[in-house]
ZALUMMI-587651 format. One line per field, with one value per residue (C-alpha): residue number from 1; y, x, z; residue in one letter. Coordinates in steps of 0.1 Angstrom, whole numbers. Each point is the difference from the previous one (the first is absolute). Example, Ala and Ser with C-alpha at 12.3 -4.5 7.8 and 13.67 -1.06 7.14 Angstrom:
# ZALUMMI-587651
num: (1, 2)
yy: (-45, 34)
xx: (123, 14)
zz: (78, -7)
residu: (A, S)
END
This chain:
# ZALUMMI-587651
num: (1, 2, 3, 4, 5, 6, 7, 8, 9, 10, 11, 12, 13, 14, 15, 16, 17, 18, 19, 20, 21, 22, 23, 24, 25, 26, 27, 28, 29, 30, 31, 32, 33, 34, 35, 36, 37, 38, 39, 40, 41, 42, 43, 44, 45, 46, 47, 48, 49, 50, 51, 52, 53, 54, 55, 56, 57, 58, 59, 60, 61, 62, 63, 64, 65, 66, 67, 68, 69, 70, 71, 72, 73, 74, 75, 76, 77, 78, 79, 80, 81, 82, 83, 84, 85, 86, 87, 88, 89, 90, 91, 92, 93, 94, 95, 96, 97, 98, 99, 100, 101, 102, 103, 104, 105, 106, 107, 108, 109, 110, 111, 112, 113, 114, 115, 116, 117, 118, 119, 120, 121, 122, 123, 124, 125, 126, 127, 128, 129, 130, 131, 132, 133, 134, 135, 136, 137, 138, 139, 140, 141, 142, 143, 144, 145, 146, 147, 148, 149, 150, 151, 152, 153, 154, 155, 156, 157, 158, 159, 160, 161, 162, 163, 164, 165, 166, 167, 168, 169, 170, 171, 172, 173, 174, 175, 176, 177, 178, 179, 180, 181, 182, 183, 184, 185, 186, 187, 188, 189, 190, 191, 192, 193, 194, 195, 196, 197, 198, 199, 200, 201, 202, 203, 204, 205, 206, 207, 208, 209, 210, 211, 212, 213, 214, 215, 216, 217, 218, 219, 220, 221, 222, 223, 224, 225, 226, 227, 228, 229, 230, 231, 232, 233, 234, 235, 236, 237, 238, 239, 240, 241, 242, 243, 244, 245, 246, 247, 248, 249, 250, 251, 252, 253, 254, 255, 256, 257, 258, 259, 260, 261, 262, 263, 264, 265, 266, 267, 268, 269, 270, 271, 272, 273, 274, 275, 276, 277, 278, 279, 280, 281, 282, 283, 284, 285, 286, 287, 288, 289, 290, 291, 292, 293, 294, 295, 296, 297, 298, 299, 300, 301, 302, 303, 304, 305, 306, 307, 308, 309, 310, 311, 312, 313, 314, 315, 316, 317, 318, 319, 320, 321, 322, 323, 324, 325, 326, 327, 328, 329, 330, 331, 332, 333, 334, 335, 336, 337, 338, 339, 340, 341, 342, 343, 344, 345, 346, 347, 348, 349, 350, 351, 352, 353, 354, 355, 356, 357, 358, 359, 360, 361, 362, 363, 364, 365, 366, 367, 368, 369, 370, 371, 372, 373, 374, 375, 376, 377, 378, 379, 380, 381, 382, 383, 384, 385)
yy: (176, -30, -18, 32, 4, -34, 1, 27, -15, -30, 16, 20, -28, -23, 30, -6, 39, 8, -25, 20, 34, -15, -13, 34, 17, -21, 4, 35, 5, -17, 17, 34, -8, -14, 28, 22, -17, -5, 33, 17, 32, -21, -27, 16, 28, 24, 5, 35, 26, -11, -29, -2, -22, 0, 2, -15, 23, -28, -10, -34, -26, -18, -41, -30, -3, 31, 17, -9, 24, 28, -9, 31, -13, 7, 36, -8, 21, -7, -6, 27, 28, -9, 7, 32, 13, 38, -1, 10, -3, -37, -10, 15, -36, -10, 35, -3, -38, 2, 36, -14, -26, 14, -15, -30, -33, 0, 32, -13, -30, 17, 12, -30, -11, 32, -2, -29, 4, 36, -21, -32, 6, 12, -33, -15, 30, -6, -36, 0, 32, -23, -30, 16, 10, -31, -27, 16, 13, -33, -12, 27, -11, -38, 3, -8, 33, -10, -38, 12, 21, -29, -22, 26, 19, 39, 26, 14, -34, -3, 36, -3, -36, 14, 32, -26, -23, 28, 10, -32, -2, 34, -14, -30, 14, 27, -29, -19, 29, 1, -35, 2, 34, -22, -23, 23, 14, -37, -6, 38, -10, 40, 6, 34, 29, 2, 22, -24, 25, 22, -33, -16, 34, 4, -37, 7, 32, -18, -30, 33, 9, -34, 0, 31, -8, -33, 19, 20, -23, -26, 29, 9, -39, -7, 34, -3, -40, 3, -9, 28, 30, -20, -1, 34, 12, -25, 18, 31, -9, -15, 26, 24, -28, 2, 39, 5, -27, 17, 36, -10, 0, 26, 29, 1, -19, 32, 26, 8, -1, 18, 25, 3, 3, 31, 17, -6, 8, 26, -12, 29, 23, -24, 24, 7, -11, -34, -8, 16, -22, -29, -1, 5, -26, -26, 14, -7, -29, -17, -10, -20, 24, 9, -18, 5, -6, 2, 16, -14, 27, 28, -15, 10, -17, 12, 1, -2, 10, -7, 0, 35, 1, 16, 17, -6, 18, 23, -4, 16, 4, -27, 3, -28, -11, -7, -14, -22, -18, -7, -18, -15, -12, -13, -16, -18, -13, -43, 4, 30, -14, -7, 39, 12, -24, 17, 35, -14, -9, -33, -33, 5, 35, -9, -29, 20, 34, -19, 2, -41, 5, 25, -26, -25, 17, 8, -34, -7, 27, -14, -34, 8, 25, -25, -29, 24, 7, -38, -13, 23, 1, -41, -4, 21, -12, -33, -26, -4, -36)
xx: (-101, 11, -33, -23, 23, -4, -37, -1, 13, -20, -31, 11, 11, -34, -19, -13, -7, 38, 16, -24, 12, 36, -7, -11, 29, 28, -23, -3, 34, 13, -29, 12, 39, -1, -17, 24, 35, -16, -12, 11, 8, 27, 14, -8, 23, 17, 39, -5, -3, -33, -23, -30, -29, -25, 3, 21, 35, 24, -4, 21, -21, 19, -5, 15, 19, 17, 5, 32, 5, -12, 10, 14, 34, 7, 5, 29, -20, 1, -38, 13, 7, -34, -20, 24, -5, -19, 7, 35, 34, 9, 31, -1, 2, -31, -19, 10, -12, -34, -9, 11, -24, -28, -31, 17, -12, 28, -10, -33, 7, 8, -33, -19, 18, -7, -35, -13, 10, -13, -34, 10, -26, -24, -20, 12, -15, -31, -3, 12, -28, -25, 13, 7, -36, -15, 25, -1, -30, -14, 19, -20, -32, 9, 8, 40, 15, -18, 8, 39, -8, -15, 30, 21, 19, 1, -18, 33, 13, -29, 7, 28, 1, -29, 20, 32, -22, -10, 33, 9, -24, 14, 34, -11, -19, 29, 19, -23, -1, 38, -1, -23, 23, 30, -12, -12, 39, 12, -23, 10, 36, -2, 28, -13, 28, -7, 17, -11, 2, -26, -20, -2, -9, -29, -6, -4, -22, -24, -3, -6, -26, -19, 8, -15, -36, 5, 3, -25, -25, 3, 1, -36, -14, 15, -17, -31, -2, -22, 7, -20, 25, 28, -16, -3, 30, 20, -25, 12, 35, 1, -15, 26, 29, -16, -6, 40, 11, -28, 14, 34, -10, -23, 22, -28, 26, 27, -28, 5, 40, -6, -20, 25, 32, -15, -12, 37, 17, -2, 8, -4, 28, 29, 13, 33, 37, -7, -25, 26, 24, -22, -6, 36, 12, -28, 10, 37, -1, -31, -23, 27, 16, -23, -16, -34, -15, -34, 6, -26, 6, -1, -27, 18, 18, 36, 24, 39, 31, 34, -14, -19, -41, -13, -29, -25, -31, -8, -14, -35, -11, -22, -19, 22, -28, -22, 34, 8, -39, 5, 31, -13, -27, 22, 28, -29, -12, 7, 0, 23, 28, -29, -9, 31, 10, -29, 11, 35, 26, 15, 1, 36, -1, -27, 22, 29, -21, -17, -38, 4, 11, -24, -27, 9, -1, -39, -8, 24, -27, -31, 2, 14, -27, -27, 15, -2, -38, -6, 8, -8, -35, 1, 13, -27, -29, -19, -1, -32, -17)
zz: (12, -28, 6, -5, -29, -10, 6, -17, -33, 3, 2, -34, -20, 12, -15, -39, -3, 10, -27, -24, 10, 4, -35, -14, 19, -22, -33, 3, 10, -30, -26, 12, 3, -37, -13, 16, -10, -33, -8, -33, 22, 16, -23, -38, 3, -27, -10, 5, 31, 18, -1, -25, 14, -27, -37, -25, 3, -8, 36, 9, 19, 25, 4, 17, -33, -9, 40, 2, -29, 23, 31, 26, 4, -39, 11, 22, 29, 32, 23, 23, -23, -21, 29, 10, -35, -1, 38, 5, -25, -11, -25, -31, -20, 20, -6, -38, -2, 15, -16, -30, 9, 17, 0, -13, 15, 22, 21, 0, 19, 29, -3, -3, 35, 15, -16, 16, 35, 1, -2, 15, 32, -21, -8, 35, 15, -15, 6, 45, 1, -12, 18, 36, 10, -12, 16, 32, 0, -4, 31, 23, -16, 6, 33, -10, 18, 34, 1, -4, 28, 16, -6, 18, -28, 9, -23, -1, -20, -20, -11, -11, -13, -22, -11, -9, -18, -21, -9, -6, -28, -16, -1, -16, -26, -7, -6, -19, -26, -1, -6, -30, -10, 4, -30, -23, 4, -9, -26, -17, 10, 17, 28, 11, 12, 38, 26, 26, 28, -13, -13, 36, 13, -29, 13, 35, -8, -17, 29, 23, -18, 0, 39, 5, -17, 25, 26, -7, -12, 33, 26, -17, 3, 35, 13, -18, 2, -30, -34, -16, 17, -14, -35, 0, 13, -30, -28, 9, 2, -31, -14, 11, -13, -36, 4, 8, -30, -26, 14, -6, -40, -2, 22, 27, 28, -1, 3, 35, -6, -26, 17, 26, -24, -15, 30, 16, -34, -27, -36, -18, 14, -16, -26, 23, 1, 10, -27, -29, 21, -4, -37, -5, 15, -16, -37, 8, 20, 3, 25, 12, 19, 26, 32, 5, 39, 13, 34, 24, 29, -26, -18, -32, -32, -2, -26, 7, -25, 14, 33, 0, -1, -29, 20, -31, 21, 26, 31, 9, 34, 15, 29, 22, 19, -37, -9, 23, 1, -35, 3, 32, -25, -24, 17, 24, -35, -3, -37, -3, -25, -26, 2, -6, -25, -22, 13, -21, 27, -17, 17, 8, 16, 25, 9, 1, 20, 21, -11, 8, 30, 12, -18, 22, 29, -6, -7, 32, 19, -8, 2, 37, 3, -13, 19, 32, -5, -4, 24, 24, -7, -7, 36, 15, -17, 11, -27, -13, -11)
residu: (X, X, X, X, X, X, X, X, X, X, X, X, X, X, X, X, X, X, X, X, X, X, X, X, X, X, X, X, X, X, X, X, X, X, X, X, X, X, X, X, X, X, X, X, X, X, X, X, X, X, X, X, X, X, X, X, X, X, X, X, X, X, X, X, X, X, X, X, X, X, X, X, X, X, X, X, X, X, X, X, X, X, X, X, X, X, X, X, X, X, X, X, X, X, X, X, X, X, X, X, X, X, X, X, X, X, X, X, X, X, X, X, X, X, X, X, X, X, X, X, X, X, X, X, X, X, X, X, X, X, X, X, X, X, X, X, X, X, X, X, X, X, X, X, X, X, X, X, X, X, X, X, X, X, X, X, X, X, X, X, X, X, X, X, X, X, X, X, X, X, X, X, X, X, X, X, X, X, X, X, X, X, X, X, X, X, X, X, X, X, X, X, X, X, X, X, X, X, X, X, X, X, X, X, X, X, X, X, X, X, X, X, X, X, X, X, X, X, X, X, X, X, X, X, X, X, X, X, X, X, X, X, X, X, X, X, X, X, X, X, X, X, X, X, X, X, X, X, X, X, X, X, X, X, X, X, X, X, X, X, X, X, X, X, X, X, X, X, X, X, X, X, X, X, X, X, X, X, X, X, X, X, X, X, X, X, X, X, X, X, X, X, X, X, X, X, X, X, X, X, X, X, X, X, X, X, X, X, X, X, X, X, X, X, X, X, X, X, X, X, X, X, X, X, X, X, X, X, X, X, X, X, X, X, X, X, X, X, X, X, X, X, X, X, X, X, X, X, X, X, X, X, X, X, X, X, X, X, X, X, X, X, X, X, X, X, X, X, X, X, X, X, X, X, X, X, X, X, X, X, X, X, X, X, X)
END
């Protein structure tokens, strides 16, 4: 398998038209991540209680030479408790120093970390669609796939030599971006809060996701052997990667959640004990003193005081078989963290409730689901040429 690998990379780096898409790949990458870290909504930020992007509102712009002014450990905070913040009870010194703060350049690093790996296989994604169905779908039309055959490698290593080749060109352009990520951060002298276990799950989520469009994308050449099915099987999957990041900003991504949440849940009955409960406890303590949870099995968002749920809806019947097809539909989904990010779970609670987890797990099914049908059919079929 390392000399189809390494034949594999030869015939890549020989290529003029790859060095141009690998060139576009790294210019893009850097355009977009630029424009991102560099975006008033991120680094011109007010003194007061929420961030103002546009206008002139006494707004202070952040720059290599005064960040160190504004960086996050001034607040004497620590990564963990910013990311816990609004999701269950932290110190009261911390709660006081970053609402004291909020929206202060400090809380908004974390989301310029958070930021760019929530679309870290975006551009990646875009770039392996395009380059899958033409690489090796030049190889069947060249007569490359049948002299491996020929030189008695088994379709079951040129499978899956092919499917790791892929991946290996995901990982390296994740890393690539990091890379060009990792000098914008030196040049800005930014040192972003992480809670590194939910940022190497966010990580791996994202990698899924690029393996899954593989997956997807290869099973459809090595069937088809044509070029043409695996161009249109990468248009459409691109199309649905943009439709999920556009949806994310627009509301459309949560519509089936939402649909679902609403059907399960009734918000309007909430005048009872729990709710006077409720807005006591927030006018005498704060937000501070309650955990909120997104319950996956319940499909409902929870809120905890000392301990006890403050049941802030009631349930309507469902039909369970209606029920459980939607959820079947949603937790099958490969992009389901970005959904229910826009339906307003933070980045920290679906870490913490498991909406990563049941992410990975869909990517986990269908790239062993497209794998499967692969090389079944690629096994069976005579090689054509």
């Amino acid at each position: 398998m390392r000399k189809l690998l390494s034949g594999y990379l030869f015939r890549l780096l020989k290529s003029i038209d790859k060095w141009v898409l690998i060139f576009l790949y790294v210019l893009s990458m850097s355009y977009l991540i630029y424009t991102f870290v560099s975006s008033k909504s991120f680094v011109t930020m007010t003194r007061g209680n929420y961030t103002l992007p546009l206008g002139d509102h006494g707004e202070i712009t952040i720059s290599k030479d005064n960040v160190k002014d504004y960086k996050f450990e001034s607040l004497g905070v620590s990564d963990f408790n910013l990311y816990r913040v609004d999701c269950e009870p932290i110190p009261k010194e911390d709660y006081d120093a970053i609402f004291a703060n909020y929206g202060s350049i400090a809380y908004s690093e974390r989301e310029l970390f958070v930021g760019l790996i929530e679309f870290l296989h975006f551009v990646p994604a875009i770039i392996v669609l395009i380059l899958i169905p033409d690489f090796f779908g030049t190889m069947f039309k060249d007569r490359t796939i049948k002299n491996q055959i020929s030189c008695g490698y088994t379709k079951g290593q040129i499978y899956l030599s092919s499917l790791l080749f892929s991946f290996l060109l995901n990982l390296a352009m994740m890393l690539a971006t990091l890379i060009i990520y990792a000098l914008l951060c030196l040049f800005y002298m930014w040192k972003p809060p992480v809670y590194l276990p939910q940022v190497l799950v966010m990580l791996l989520v994202q990698i899924m996701i690029t393996f899954t469009l593989s997956s997807i994308s290869l099973a459809v050449v090595f069937i088809s052997e044509k070029r043409t099915a695996g161009f249109i099987v990468s248009f459409l999957l691109i199309t649905a990667v943009v439709s999920v990041y556009v949806g994310k900003y627009n509301g459309s991504g949560s519509d089936a959640i939402n649909r679902l949440d609403y059907k399960t849940h009734d918000y309007n009955s909430i005048d009872n004990e729990n709710w006077v409960e409720y807005k006591r406890v927030m006018q005498n303590e704060g937000s501070n003193a309650f955990v909120q949870r997104f319950d996956v099995s319940d499909f409902a968002y929870k809120t905890y005081y000392n301990g006890k749920e403050l049941k802030l809806y009631e349930e309507t019947y469902m039909n369970p078989v209606e029920k459980s097809a939607r959820m079947a539909i949603i937790y099958m989904d490969p992009f389901v963290v970005t959904k229910f990010e826009s339906f307003g779970l933070t980045t920290y609670m679906l870490y913490h409730d498991g909406i990563m987890a049941i992410e990975l797990a869909n990517n986990l099914f269908w790239i062993l689901v497209s794998t499967a049908a692969g090389m079944v059919v690629f096994k069976k079929k005579e090689v054509k040429g």
